[in-house]
C-alpha positions as CSV (number, residue, x, y, z in Angstrom):
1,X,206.5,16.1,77.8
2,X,204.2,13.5,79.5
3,X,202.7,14.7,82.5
4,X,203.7,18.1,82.5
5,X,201.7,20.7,84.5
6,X,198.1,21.6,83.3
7,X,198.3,25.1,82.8
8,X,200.8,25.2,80.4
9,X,199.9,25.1,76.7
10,X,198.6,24.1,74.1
11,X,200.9,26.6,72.7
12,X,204.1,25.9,72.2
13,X,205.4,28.6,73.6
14,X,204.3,28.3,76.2
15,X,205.5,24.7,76.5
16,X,208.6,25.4,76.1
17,X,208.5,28.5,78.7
18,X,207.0,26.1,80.9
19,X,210.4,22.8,80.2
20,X,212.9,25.2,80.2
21,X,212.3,28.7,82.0
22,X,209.2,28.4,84.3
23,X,210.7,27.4,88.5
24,X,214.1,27.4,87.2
25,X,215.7,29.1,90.2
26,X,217.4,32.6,88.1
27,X,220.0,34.3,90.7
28,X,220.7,37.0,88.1
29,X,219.4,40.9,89.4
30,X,218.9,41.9,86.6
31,X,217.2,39.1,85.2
32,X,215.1,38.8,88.0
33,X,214.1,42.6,87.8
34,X,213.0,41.7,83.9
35,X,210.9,39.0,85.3
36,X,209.1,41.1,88.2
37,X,208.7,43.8,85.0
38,X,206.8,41.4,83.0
39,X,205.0,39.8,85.8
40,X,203.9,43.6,86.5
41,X,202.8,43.4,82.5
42,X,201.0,40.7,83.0
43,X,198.2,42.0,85.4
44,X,194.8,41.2,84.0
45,X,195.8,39.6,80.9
46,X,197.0,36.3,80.2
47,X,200.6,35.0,80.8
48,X,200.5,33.7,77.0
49,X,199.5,37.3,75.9
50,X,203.2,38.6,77.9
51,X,205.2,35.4,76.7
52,X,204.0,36.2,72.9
53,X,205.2,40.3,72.9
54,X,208.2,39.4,75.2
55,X,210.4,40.0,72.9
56,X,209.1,43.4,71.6
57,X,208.3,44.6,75.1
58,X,212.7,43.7,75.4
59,X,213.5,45.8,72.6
60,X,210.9,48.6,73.8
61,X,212.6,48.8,76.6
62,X,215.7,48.9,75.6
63,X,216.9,45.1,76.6
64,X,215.3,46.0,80.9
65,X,218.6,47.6,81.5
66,X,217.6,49.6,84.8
67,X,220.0,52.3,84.3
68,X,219.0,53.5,80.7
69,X,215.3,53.0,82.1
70,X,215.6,55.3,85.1
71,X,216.8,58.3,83.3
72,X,213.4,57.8,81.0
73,X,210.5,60.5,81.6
74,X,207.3,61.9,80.3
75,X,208.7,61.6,76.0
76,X,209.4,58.2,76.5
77,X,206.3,57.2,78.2
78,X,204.6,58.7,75.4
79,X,206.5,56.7,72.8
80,X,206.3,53.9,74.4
81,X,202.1,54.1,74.6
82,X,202.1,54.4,70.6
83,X,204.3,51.2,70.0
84,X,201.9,48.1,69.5
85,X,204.8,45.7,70.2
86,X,203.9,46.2,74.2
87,X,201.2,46.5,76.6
88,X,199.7,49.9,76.2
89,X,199.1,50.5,79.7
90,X,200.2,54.0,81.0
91,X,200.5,53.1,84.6
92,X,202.5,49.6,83.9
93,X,204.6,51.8,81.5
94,X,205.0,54.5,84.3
95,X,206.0,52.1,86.5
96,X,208.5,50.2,84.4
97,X,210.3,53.6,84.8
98,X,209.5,54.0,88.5
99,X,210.5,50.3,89.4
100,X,214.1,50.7,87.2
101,X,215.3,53.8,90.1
102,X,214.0,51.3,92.6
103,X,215.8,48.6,91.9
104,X,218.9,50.9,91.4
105,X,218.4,51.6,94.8
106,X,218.2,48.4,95.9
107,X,221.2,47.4,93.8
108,X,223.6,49.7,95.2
109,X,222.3,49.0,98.7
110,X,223.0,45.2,98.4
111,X,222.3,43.6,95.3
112,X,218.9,43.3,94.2
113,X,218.9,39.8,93.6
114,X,220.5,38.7,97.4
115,X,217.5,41.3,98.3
116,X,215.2,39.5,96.7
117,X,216.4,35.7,97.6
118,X,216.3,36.9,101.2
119,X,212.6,36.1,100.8
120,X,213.0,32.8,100.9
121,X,216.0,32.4,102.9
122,X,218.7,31.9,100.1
123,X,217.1,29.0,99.0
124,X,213.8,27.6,96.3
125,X,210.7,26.7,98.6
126,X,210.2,23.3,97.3
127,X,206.6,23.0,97.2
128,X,204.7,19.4,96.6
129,X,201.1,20.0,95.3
130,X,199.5,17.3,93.2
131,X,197.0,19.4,91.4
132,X,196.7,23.2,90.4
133,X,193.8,23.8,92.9
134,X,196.6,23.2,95.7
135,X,198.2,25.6,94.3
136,X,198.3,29.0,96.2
137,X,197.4,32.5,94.4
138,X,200.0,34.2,96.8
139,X,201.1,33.4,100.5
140,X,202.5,34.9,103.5
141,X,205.4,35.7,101.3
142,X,204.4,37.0,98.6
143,X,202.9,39.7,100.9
144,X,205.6,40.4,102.9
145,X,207.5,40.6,99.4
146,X,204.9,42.6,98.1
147,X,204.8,45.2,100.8
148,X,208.5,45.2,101.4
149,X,209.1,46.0,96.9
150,X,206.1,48.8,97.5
151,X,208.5,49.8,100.3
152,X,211.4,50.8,98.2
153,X,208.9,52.2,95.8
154,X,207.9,49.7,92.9
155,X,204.6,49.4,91.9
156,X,202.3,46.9,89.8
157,X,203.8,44.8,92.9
158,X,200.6,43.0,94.8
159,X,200.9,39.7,96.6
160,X,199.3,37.8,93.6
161,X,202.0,39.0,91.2
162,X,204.8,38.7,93.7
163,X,203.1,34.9,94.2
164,X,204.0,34.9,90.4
165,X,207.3,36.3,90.1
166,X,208.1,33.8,92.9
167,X,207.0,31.0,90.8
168,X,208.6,32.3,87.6
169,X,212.0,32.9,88.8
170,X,212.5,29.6,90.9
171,X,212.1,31.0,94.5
172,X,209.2,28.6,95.2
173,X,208.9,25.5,93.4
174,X,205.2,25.2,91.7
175,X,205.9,22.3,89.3
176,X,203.2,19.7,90.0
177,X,204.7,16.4,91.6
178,X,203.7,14.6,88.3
179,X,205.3,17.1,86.0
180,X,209.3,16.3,85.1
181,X,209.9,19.5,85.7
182,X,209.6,19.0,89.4
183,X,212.1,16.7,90.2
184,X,214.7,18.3,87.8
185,X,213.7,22.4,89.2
186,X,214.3,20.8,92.8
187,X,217.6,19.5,91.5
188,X,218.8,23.0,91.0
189,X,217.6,24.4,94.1
C-alpha cells in the first residue's frame, strides 16, 4: 500500500496488522480486553515481537476469555512461565489473571467496552498528524484511562500503553494523513 504509515513493516505481518486491524475502531469488550492484554505484553519489547506469538499467547490463554482467566492461580501462572509460545514475564502473566477479575468487574457494572469508549466520548478521536514525530506517546487521556483501569485494579496499564491500546483498537485515529488507512479508519468512526 503506497504511502502507508512508516512504522509499519517490512514484515508482512505487520503490514497487514497495520491495512486491516491497526485504528479500526473495535466496540467488542471482550476484544478490546484482548487488546489492552497484549498491549500490556508488549511492554519493553517490540509490537512485531507480540504480533508474531499472538496466536500462541491466544491459545495459552485459553482464547482471553476473562471468565476462565479469573478463576486461574499460582499452577497456572507456573505453566504458563514454562510455555515458550508467550512472553515469559511473571508479572504480565500475573496480571493477565488480575486484569481478567477486573474487567469482570467492570463488565457486570456496565459493559466493559461502553466503559472504555467513555474515554473518548462514544466516538474515535480523529487525529491529523503528517509525520510520526507528531505523533503523541500518550496524552491527557491515556492518563486519565490509565489511572481510572489501575482504579478498578488492572495493572501493566501506564499512560504510554493505554496511548497504545487507544491507537490499536480505534479510539483515537493515528493513521498518518498520507496513509489510506486514514481516510478509510475515519470512515468507520
Amino acid at each position: 500500500m503506497q504511502g502507508r504509515c512508516d512504522w509499519a513493516g517490512p514484515d508482512q505481518i505487520y503490514l497487514d496488522y497495520h491495512d486491516t486491524e491497526w485504528g479500526v475502531p473495535e466496540r467488542d469488550g471482550r476484544a478490546l480486553w484482548e487488546l489492552l492484554c497484549l498491549e500490556g505484553f508488549q511492554a519493553g519489547l517490540s509490537w512485531i515481537t507480540i504480533l508474531k506469538r499472538r496466536e500462541g499467547i491466544r491459545e495459552a490463554f485459553e482464547g482471553f476469555i476473562p471468565d476462565i482467566i479469573a478463576q486461574w492461580g499460582s499452577e497456572d501462572v507456573a505453566r504458563l512461565m514454562a510455555d515458550k509460545r508467550i512472553i515469559r514475564h511473571q508479572g504480565k502473566v500475573e496480571a493477565m489473571i488480575g486484569n481478567a477479575r477486573a474487567y469482570e468487574r467492570i463488565e457486570a457494572r456496565e459493559g466493559f467496552a461502553a466503559w472504555i469508549w467513555a474515554h473518548v466520548g462514544g466516538r474515535p478521536l480523529q487525529n491529523r498528524f503528517t509525520s510520526m514525530a507528531e505523533v503523541p506517546a500518550q496524552t491527557d487521556i491515556s492518563v486519565r484511562l490509565s489511572k481510572n483501569l489501575k482504579k478498578e485494579g488492572f495493572k501493566f496499564c501506564g499512560p504510554t500503553i493505554t496511548y497504545a491500546f487507544m491507537q490499536a483498537s480505534g479510539m483515537v485515529n493515528d493513521h498518518l494523513t498520507g496513509c489510506p488507512c486514514h481516510a478509510a479508519v475515519a470512515r468507520l468512526g
